[in-house]
C-alpha positions in Angstrom: 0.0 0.0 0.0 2.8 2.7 0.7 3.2 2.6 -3.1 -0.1 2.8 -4.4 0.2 6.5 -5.0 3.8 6.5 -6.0 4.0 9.0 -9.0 0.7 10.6 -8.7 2.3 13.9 -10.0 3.6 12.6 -12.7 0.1 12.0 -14.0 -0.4 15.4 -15.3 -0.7 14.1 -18.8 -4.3 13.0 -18.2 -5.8 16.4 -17.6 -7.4 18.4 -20.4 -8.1 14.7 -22.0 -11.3 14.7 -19.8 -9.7 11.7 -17.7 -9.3 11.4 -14.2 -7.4 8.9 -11.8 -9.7 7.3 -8.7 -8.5 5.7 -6.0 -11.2 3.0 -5.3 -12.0 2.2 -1.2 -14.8 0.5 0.9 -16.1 1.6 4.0 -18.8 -1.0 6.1 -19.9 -3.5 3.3 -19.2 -3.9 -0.1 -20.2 -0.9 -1.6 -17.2 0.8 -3.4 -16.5 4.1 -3.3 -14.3 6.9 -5.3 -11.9 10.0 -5.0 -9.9 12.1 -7.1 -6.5 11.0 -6.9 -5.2 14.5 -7.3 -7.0 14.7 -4.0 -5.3 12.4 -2.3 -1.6 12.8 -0.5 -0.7 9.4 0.6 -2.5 6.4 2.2 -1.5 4.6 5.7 -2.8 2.0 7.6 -4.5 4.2 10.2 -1.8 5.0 12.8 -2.0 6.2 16.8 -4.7 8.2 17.2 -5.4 10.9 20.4 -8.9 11.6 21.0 -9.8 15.2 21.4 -12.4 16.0 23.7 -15.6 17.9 22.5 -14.4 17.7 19.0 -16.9 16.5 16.0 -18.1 12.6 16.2 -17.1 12.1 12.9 -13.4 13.3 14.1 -11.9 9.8 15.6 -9.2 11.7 17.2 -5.8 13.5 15.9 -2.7 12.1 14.2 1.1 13.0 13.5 2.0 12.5 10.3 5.2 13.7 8.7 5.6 16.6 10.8 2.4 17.7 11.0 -0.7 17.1 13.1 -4.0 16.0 11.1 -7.6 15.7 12.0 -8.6 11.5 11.0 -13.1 11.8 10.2 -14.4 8.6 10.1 -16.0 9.0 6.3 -18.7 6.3 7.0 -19.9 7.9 10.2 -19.3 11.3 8.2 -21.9 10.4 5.2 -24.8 9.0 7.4 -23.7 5.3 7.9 -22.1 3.0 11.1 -18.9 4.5 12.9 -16.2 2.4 10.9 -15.0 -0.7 14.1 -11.4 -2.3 14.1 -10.1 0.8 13.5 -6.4 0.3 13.8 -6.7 -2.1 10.9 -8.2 0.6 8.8 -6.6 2.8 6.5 -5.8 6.3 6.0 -6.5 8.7 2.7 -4.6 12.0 3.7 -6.2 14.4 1.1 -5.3 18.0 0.3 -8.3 20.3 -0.9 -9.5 23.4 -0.3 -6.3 24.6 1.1 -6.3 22.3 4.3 -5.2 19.0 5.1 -7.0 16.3 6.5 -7.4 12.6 6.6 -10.2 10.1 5.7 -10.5 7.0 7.5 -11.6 4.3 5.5 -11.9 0.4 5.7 -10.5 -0.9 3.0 -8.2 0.7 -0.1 -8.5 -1.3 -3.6 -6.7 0.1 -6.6 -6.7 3.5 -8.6 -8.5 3.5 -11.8 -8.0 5.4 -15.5 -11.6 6.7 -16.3 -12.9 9.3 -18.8 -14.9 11.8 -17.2 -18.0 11.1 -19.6 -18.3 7.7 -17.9 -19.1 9.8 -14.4 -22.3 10.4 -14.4 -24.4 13.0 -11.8 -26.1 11.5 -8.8 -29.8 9.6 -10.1 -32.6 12.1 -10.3 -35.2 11.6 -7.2 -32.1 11.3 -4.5 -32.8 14.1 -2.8 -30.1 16.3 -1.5 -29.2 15.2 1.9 -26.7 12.6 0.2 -23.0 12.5 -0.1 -23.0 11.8 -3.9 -20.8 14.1 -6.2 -21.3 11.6 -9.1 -21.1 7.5 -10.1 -19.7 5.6 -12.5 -19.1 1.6 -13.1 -16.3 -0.2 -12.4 -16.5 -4.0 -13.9 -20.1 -4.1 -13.5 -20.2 -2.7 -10.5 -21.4 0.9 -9.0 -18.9 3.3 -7.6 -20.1 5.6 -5.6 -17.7 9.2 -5.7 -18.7 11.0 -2.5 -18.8 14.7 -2.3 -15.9 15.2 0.1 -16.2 19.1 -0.1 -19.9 18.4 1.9 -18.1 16.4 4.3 -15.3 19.0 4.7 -18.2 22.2 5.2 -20.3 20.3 7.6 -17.2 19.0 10.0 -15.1 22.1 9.7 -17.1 24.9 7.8 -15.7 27.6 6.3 -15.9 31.6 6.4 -18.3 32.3 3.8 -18.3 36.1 5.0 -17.3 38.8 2.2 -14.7 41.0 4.7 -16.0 44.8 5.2 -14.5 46.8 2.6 -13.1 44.2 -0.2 -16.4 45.8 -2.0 -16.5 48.9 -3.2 -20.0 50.8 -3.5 -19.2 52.0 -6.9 -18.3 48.7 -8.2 -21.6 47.1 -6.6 -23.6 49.8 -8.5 -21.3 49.0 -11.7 -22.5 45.3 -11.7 -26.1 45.7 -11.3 -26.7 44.5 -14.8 -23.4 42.4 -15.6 -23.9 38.7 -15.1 -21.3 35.3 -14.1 -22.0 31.6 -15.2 -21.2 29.3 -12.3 -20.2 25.7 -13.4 -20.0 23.4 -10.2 -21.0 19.6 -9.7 -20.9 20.6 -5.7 -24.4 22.1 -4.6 -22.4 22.8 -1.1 -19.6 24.9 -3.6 -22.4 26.4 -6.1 -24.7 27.9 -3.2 -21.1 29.3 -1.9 -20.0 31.0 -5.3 -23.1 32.3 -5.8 -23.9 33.8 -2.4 -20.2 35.2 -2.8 -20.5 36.9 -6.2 -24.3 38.0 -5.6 -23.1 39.8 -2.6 -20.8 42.0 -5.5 -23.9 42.8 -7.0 -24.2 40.4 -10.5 -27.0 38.4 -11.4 -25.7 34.3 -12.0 -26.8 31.4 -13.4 -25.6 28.1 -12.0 -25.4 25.1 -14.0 -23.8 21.7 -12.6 -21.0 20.0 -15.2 -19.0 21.2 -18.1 -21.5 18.8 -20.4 -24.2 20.8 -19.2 -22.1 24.4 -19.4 -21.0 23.9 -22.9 -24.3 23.1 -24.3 -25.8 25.8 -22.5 -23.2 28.4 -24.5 -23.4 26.5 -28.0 -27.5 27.0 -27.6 -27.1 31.0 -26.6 -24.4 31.2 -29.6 -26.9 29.4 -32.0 -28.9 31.8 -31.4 -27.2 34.8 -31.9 -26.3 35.7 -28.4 -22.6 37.6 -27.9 -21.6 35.0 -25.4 -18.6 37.5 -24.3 -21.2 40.3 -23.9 -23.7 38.5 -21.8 -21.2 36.8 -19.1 -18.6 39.1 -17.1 -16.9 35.4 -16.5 -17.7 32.2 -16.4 -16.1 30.3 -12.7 -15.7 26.6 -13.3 -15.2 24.0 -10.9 -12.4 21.7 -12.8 -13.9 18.1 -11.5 -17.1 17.5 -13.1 -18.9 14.6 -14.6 -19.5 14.6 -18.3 -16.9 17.2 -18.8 -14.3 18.4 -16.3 -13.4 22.0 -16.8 -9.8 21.8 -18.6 -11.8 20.0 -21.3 -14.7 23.1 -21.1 -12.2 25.6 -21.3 -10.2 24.4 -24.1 -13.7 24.0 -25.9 -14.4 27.2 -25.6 -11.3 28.7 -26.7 -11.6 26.2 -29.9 -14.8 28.1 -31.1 -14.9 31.7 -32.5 -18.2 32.3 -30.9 -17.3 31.3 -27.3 -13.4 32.3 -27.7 -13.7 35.7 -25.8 -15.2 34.8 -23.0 -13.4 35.3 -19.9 -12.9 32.0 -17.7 -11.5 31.6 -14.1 -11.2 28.1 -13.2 -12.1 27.4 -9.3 -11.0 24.3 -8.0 -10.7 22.4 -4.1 -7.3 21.5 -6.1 -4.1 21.9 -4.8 -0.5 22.3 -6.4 1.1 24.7 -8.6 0.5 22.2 -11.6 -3.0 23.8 -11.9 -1.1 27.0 -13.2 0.4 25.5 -15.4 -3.0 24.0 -17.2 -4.8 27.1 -17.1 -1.9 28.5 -19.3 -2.2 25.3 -21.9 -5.8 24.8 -22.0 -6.6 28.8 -22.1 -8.3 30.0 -18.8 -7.7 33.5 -18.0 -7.4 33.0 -14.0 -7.4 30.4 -11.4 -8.4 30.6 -8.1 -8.3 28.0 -4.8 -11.2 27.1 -3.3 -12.4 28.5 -0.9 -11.8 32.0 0.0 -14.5 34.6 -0.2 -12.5 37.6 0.0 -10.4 36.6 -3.4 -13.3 35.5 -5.2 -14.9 39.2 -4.4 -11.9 40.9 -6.0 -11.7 38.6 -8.7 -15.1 39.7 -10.0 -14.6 42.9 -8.2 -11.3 43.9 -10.6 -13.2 42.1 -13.7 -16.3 44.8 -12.7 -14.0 47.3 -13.1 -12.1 46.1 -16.0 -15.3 45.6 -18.5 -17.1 48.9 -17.2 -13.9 51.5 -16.5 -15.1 52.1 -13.6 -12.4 53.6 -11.3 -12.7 54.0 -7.3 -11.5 56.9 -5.3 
């Protein structure tokens, strides 16, 4: 197992073909579950833990890993199900997202998996939304289950989703009364958060839920003789998404005349400098970390001011 995510950086080649790695697990029973590999860190069998009193049930205690002392939820107990038992022969996923560190205890780790995103499908219609379901796909005949670890993350530790006083300017939040952003998000925890974010500026959005979705929704505006550029001040896309991630919407775009000038920021829970690096080859315009209200303000903020001139004393 200490191996199992030997050169996961090296894996780069796969993004902006609309393929992803996951890194297959089980948790109580046989159901199989999935995460992002460019999520994940390492994976341990679970070592010492040290309880912490009063601190969230789905925390089992604290760890010290490498220097470094990380938080070990209990992902079953986190999504609903039985507290994982035996747990010093369970396993670890250390993931890095959202600009934090933290560690998934699971029961069993399998194998990591080549898939093409079009294979990951949203959750059925008709499950509610109280689940933990980001998307699912099939792995030799059998469902995989990808849970939505940003909804685990917000419910255990939430995040400030507080705009601080003074990152908006009143002249800018009068300048974006009638300017509108696209929001493209597989997350309903991450779209309600963009959108309560960039509302709060003062633009009008529209939210739409993979790239698939995103992409179709633009070709059907440009068919019909909508200025795509014109109508959006920026389109913020989530990068993992079923269908269509959003290297592969963004290169898209930039391959049609129609679409070409409209400005994208890519908005991701990933972490690593190698996401610079993409938004230069497949075309984006910005990238920001998720999540962090106070940059995603100025970003729209400075794109406010960029489109209308306006100019703040």
């Amino acid at each position: 197992m200490a191996g199992v995510l030997d050169g996961v950086n090296q894996r780069t080649q796969l993004v902006g073909q609309n393929r992803l790695e996951l890194l297959l697990f089980q948790l109580n029973g046989d159901q199989v579950y999935g995460i992002n590999v460019f999520k994940v860190k390492e994976v341990l069998q679970c070592p010492e833990l040290t309880v912490m009193p009063q601190s969230n049930q789905v925390v089992r205690g604290i760890a010290h890993i490498r220097g470094g002392t990380i938080s070990m939820m209990d992902l079953s107990l986190a999504t609903g199900q039985a507290a994982l038992e035996d747990v010093e022969n369970c396993f670890v996923i250390i993931t890095e997202y959202n600009n934090a560190t933290q560690g998934f205890l699971v029961k069993a780790v399998e194998r990591i998996i080549n898939i093409n995103w079009e294979s990951i499908h949203p959750p059925p219609k008709g499950s509610g939304s109280a689940h933990y379901l980001t998307a699912v796909t099939e792995v030799d005949g059998k469902l995989v289950e990808i849970i939505d670890v940003e909804k685990v993350l917000s419910e255990v530790s939430p995040v400030i989703e507080e705009i601080s006083e003074g990152v908006i300017e009143e002249d800018v939040s009068i300048a974006a009364s009638e300017l509108h952003v696209l929001i493209v998000d597989d997350s309903a925890i991450a779209r309600k958060q963009i959108k309560r974010c960039v509302e709060t500026v003062g633009v009008e959005t529209t939210l739409l839920n993979d790239g698939r979705q995103a992409l179709d929704y633009l070709n059907s505006l440009a068919d019909s003789g909508e200025d795509v550029k014109s109508k959006f001040l920026v389109m913020i896309s989530d990068i993992e998404m079923p269908e269509m991630d959003g290297y592969t919407l963004t290169a898209a775009v930039r391959n049609d005349p129609r679409l070409a000038g409209l400005h994208v920021v890519l908005h991701t829970s990933l972490s690593g400098v190698f996401n610079q690096a993409m938004v230069k080859k497949v075309g984006a315009d910005n990238f920001l970390a998720k999540f962090n209200p106070d940059q995603l303000a100025t970003m729209v903020s400075d794109r406010i001011k960029d489109v209308t001139g306006t100019t703040v004393e």
